[in-house]
C-alpha positions in Angstrom: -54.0 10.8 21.9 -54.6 11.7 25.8 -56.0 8.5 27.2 -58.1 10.3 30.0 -59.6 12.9 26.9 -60.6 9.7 25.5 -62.2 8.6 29.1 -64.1 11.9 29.2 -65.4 11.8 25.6 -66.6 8.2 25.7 -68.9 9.4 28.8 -70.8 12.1 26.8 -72.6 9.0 25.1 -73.3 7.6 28.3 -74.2 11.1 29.7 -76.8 11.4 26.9 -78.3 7.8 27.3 -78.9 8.1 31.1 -80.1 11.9 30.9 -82.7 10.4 28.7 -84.1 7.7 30.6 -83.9 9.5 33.9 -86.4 12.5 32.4 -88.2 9.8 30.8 -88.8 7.8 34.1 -89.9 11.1 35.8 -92.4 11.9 33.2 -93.8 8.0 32.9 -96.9 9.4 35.4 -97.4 13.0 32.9 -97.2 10.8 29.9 -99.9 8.2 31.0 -102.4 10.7 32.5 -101.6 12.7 29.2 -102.8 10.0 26.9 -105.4 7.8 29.5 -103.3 4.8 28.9 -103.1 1.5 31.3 -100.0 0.6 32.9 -99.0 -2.3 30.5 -99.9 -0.4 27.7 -97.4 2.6 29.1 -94.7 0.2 30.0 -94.4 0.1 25.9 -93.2 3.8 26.5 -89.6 2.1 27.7 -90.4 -0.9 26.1 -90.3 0.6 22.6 -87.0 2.2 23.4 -85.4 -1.3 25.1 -85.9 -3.3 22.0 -83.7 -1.9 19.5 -81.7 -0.8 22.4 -81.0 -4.5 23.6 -81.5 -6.4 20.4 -78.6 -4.4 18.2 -75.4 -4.2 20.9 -73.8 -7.1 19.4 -74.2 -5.1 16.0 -72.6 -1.8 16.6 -69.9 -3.9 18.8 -69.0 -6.1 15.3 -69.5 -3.0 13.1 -67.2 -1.1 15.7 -64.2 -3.7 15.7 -64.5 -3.9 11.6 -65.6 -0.2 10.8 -64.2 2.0 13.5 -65.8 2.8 17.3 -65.7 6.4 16.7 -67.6 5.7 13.4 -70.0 4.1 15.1 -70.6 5.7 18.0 -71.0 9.3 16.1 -73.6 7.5 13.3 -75.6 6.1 16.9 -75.6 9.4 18.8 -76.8 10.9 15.5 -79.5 8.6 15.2 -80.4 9.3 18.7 -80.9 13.1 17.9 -83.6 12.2 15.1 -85.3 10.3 17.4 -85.3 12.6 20.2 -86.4 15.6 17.8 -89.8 13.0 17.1 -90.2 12.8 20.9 -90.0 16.3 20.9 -92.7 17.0 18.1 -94.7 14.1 19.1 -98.8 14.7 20.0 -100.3 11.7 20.5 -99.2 7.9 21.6 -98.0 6.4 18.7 -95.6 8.9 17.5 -94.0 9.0 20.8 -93.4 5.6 20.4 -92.2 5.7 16.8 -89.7 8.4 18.7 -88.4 6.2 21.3 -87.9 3.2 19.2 -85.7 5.6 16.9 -83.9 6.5 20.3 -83.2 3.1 20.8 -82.0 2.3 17.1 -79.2 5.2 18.3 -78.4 4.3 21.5 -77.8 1.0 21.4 -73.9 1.1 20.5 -73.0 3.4 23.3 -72.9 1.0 25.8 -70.4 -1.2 23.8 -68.6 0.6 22.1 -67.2 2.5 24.8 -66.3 -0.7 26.9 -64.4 -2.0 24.3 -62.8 1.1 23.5 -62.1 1.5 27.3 -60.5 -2.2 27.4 -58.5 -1.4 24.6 -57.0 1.6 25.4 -56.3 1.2 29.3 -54.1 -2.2 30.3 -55.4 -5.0 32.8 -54.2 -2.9 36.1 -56.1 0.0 35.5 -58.6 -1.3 33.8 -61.3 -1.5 36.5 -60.7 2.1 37.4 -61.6 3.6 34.0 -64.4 1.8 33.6 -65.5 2.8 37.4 -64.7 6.5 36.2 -67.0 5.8 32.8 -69.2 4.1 34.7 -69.6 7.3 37.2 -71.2 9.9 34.7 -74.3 8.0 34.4 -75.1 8.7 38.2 -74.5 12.5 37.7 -76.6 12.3 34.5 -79.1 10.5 36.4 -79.4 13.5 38.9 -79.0 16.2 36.0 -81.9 14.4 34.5 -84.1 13.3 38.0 -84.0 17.2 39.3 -84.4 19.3 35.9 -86.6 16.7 34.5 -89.3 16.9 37.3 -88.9 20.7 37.0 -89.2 21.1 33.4 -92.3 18.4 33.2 -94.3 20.5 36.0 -93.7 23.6 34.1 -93.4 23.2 31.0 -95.6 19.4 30.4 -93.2 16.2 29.3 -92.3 17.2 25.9 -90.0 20.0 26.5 -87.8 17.0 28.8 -86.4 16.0 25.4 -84.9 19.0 24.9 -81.8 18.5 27.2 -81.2 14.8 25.8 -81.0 16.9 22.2 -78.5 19.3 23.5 -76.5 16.1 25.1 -76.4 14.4 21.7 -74.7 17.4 20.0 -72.0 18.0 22.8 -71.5 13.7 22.1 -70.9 13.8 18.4 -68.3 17.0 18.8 -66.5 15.4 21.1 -66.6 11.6 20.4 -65.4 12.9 16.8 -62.3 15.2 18.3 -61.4 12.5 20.9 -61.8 9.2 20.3 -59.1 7.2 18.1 -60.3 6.7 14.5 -59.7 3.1 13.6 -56.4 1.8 12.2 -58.0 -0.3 9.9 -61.5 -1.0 8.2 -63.1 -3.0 5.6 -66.5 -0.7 4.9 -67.7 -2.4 1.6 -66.9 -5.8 2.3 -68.0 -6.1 5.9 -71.3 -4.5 4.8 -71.5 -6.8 1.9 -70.9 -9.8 4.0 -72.4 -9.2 6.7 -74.6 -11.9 8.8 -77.6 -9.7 8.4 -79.9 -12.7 8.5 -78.9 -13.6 12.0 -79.2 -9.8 12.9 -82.8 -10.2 11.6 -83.4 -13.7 13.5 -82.7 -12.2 16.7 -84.5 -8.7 16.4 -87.4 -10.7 15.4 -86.9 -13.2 18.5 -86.9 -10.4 21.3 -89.7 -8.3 19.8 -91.9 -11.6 19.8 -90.5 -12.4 23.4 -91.9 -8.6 24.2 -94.8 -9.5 22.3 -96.1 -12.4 24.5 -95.2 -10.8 27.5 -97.1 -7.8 27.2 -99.6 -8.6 24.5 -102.8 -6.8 25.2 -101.6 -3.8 23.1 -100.5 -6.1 20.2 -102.8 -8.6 19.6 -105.4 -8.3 22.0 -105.2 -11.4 24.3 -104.5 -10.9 27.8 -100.7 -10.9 28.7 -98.6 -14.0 28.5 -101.5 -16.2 27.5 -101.3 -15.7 23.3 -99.5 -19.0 22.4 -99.3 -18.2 18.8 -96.6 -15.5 19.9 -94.7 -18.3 22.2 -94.9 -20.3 19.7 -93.1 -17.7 17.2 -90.4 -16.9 19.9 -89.6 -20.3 20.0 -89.2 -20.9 16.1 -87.6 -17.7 16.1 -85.0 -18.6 18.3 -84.3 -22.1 17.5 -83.8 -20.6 13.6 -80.8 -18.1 14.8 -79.2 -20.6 17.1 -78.7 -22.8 13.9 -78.0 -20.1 11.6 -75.1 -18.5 13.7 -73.7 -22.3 14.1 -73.4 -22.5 10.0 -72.6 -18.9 9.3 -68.9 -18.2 8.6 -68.7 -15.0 10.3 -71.8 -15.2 12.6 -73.4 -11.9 14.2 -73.2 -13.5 17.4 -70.3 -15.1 18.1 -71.6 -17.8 20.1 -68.8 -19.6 21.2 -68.0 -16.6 23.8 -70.5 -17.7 26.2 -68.0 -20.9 26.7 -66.0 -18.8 29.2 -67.8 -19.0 32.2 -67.0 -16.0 33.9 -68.2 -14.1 31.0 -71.4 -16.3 31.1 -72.2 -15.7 34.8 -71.2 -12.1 34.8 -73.7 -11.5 31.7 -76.4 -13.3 33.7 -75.7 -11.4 36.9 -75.7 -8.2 35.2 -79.1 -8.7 34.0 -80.6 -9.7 37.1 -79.2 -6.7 38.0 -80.8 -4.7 35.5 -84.0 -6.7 36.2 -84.3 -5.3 39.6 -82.8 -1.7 38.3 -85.2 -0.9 35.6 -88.2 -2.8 38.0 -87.2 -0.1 40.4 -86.9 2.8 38.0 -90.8 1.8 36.1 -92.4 1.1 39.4 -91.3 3.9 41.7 -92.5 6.7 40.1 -95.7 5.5 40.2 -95.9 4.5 43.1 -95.0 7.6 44.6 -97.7 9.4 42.0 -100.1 7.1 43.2 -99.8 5.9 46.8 -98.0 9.0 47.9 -99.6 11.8 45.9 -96.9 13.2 45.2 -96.2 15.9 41.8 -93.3 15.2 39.0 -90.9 18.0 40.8 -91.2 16.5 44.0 -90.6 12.6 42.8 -87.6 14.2 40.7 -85.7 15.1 43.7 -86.5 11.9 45.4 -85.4 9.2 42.4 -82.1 11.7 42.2 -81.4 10.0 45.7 -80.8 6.8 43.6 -79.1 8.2 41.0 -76.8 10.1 43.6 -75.5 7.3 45.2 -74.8 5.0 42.5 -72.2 7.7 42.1 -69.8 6.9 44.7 -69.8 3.3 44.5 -69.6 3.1 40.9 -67.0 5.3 41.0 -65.2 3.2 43.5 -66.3 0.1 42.9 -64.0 -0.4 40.0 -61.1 0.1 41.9 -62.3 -2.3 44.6 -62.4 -4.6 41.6 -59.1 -4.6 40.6 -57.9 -4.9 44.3 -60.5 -7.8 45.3 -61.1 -9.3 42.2 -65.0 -8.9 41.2 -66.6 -11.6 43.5 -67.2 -9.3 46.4 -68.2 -6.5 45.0 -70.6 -8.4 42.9 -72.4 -10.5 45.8 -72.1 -7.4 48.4 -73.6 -5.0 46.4 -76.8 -7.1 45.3 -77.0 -8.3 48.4 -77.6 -4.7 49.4 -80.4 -4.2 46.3 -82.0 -7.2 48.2 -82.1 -5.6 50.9 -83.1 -2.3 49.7 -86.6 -3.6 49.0 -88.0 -4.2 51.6 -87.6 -0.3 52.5 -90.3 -0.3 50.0 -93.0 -3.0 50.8 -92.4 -3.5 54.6 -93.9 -0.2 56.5 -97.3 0.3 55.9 -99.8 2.9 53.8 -99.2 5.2 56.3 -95.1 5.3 57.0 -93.4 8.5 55.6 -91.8 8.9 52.3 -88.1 8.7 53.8 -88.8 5.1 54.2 -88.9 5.1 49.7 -85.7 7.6 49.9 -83.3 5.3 52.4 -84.9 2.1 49.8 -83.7 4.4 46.9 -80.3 5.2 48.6 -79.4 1.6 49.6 -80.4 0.5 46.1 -78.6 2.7 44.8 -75.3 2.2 46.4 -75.5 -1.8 45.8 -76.0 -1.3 42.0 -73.1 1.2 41.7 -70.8 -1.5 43.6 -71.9 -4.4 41.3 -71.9 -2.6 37.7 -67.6 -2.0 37.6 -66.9 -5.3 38.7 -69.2 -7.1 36.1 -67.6 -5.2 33.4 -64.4 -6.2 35.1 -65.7 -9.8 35.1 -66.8 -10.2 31.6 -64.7 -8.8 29.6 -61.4 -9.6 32.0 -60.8 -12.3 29.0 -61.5 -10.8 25.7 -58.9 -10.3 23.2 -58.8 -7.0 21.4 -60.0 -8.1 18.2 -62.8 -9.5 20.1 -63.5 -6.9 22.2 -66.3 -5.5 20.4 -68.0 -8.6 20.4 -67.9 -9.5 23.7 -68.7 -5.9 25.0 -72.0 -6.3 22.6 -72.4 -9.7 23.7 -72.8 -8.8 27.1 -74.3 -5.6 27.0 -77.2 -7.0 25.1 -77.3 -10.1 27.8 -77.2 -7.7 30.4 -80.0 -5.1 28.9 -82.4 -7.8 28.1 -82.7 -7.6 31.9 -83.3 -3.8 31.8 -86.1 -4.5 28.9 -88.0 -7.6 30.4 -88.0 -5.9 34.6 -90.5 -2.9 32.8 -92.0 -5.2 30.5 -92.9 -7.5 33.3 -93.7 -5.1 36.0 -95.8 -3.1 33.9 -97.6 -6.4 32.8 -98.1 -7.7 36.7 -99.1 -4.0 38.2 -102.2 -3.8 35.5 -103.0 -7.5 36.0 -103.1 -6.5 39.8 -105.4 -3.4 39.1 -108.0 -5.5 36.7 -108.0 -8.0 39.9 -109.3 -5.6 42.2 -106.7 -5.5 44.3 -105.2 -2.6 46.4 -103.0 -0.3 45.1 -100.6 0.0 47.7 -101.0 -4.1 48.3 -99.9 -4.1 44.3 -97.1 -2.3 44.3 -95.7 -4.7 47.5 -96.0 -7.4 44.8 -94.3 -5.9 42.4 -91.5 -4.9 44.6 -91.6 -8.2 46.3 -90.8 -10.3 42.3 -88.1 -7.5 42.2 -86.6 -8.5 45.9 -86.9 -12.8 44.4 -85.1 -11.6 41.3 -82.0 -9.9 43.7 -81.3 -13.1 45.6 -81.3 -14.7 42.5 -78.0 -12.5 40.8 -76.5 -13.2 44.3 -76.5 -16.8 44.2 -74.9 -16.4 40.6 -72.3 -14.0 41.5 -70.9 -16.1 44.0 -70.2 -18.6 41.2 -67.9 -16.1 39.4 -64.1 -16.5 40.2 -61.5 -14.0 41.5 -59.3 -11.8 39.9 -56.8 -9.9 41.0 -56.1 -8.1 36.9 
């Protein structure tokens, strides 16, 4: 089978994750006028999406080595289209959310799945430059998704946004099931019968608590971060899967690949990254809604800046990788996400929009330079039969930074509001945690060592 028809089909998964999230993000400031709600209670919008997302990578990565990637990766993009249909038909709050957390029960093996597949079909050299190219569609989708998303919302409200992501998810299960190789072999009954679903359970369980204590005004009531009871569960929670996956045979989480150390910093980098990415992607339409006053159609066109320039440097970025080895890129480009913030909370009330757009721009090229070489990083040591675990491994390390940066921010930005304080002084806050969190993944990435395959 064509290798590069391969490439192309693994991106249509990708393609309909991003095109998703992009319209979502747009319509964040529709969707909380719609309903009245606060901004921690709206985070939960992406929030309820992130969990599943996050929590069940490692699980579509083991199901994927022992049951078939294609499998997988059709059975998650068809979930996806249920849940984008509820989205669709949704009227009030809670339905929508029902919707997204479907969404994020589908989506969650795209991301792994296609890396391992990736690593498995294209050899050490040219490793770095498929994944660049894979990598690459998410920056079109993101503009597909900014500039029709804004359009549609103004027109025709925020429901009719979901319709593209439906039409996505079609095109993905055609061609993921032409395209990608079918699995050589599988073990369907037995895997399923001995499966470590406890440990799948444990960790769900752990995260949503986690999500639960951060942001717990809309689940128990108490004032965010400040319900112990929920600390207290996270904590048993997690202390119960560490020592179930230590005793299991044939653990969910394989543990013992966070030994490697490169894997281990590049997982923790990448979520910094994602910290500071999905930070960025909650806060700024908002702020542009609220400090700017400024319509969906209008901040479309300006988060498509963003999503534009990720293009090049991801694209790119995987070939510097396998020419520098993934240090520099790495420390270079969230350098320049560091640096991309202070666009944002340095000129005062009254400086122009174009300050947001070159913030958006810069941030945008650093976090397309970084994302090839992490992949290149992580999974530079996996072993095929391991691929799918490590890929889920480290996707779910690295998107437990995209789900905790809206979780937070949403959390800090309505603590900030019930203060008193300025709005425009708020959002400098927030973007000033996200600018901490930056320097942070740069101090990491410069413990990661080169390679040169």
């Amino acid at each position: 089978m064509n290798k590069q028809e391969t490439l192309i089909a693994l991106m249509l998964p990708q393609l309909m994750i991003v095109v998703n999230m992009t319209m979502v993000s747009v319509a964040l400031p529709a969707i909380r006028d719609a309903f009245g709600a606060p901004a921690d209670l709206i985070a939960w919008v992406i929030t309820m999406y992130n969990l599943p997302f996050v929590a069940l990578m490692p699980l579509y990565g083991h199901l994927g080595d022992v049951l078939g990637i294609r499998r997988m990766l059709v059975v998650g993009a068809s979930v996806f289209l249920v849940g984008t249909v509820v989205n669709l038909l949704s009227h009030n709050l809670p339905l929508l959310l029902l919707g997204r957390f479907i969404q994020g029960l589908g989506a969650s093996g795209g991301v792994p799945l296609a890396i391992a597949m990736i690593c498995r079909v294209f050899p050490p050299e040219t490793r770095g430059r498929a994944l660049g190219k894979w990598n690459s569609i998410g920056p079109a989708a993101s503009v597909t998704g900014s500039l029709i998303g804004g359009v549609i919302i103004d027109h025709l409200g925020w429901r009719a946004s979901f319709a593209v992501p439906i039409i996505a998810s079609i095109v993905a299960i055609y061609l993921v099931s032409r395209a990608v190789p079918a699995a050589e072999h599988q073990q369907r009954a037995q895997t399923l019968r001995t499966f470590d679903w406890i440990g799948v359970l444990l960790l769900s369980a752990t995260l949503a608590t986690l999500l639960f204590y951060i942001n717990s005004r809309a689940v128990t009531g108490r004032a965010a971060l400040t319900d112990w009871r929920l600390l207290v569960a996270t904590l048993s929670l997690l202390g119960a899967f560490v020592w179930h996956e230590r005793r299991v045979a044939e653990p969910f989480l394989d543990l013992s690949i966070l030994a490697g150390s490169n894997f281990r910093a590049a997982s923790i980098a990448s979520a910094l990254r994602m910290v500071v990415m999905s930070s960025f992607a909650f806060l700024t339409p908002l702020f542009l809604a609220d400090v700017k006053g400024l319509n969906a159609t209008v901040i479309g066109l300006i988060v498509m800046i963003r999503a534009a320039a990720l293009f090049p440097t991801m694209y790119f970025g995987g070939r510097v990788a396998d020419r520098l080895g993934s240090r520099p890129p790495v420390v270079v480009g969230l350098g320049v996400m560091a640096a991309s913030i202070w666009l944002i909370i340095l000129p005062g009330d009254d400086a122009s929009v174009a300050w947001a757009a070159v913030g958006l721009l810069l941030n945008g090229l650093g976090a397309g330079l970084a994302l090839p070489a992490l992949h290149h990083a992580a999974m530079g040591s996996s072993s095929d039969d391991r691929g799918g675990a490590a890929a889920g491994l480290y996707s779910m390390v690295r998107f437990w930074g995209t789900m905790l940066g809206t979780a937070f921010s949403g959390v800090l930005l309505q603590f900030l509001f019930d203060r008193g304080t300025a709005i425009s002084a708020s959002y400098r806050i927030a973007f000033a945690l996200e600018f901490v969190v930056a320097l942070v993944g740069v101090l990491i990435a410069i413990s990661l060592r080169e390679e040169t395959a």
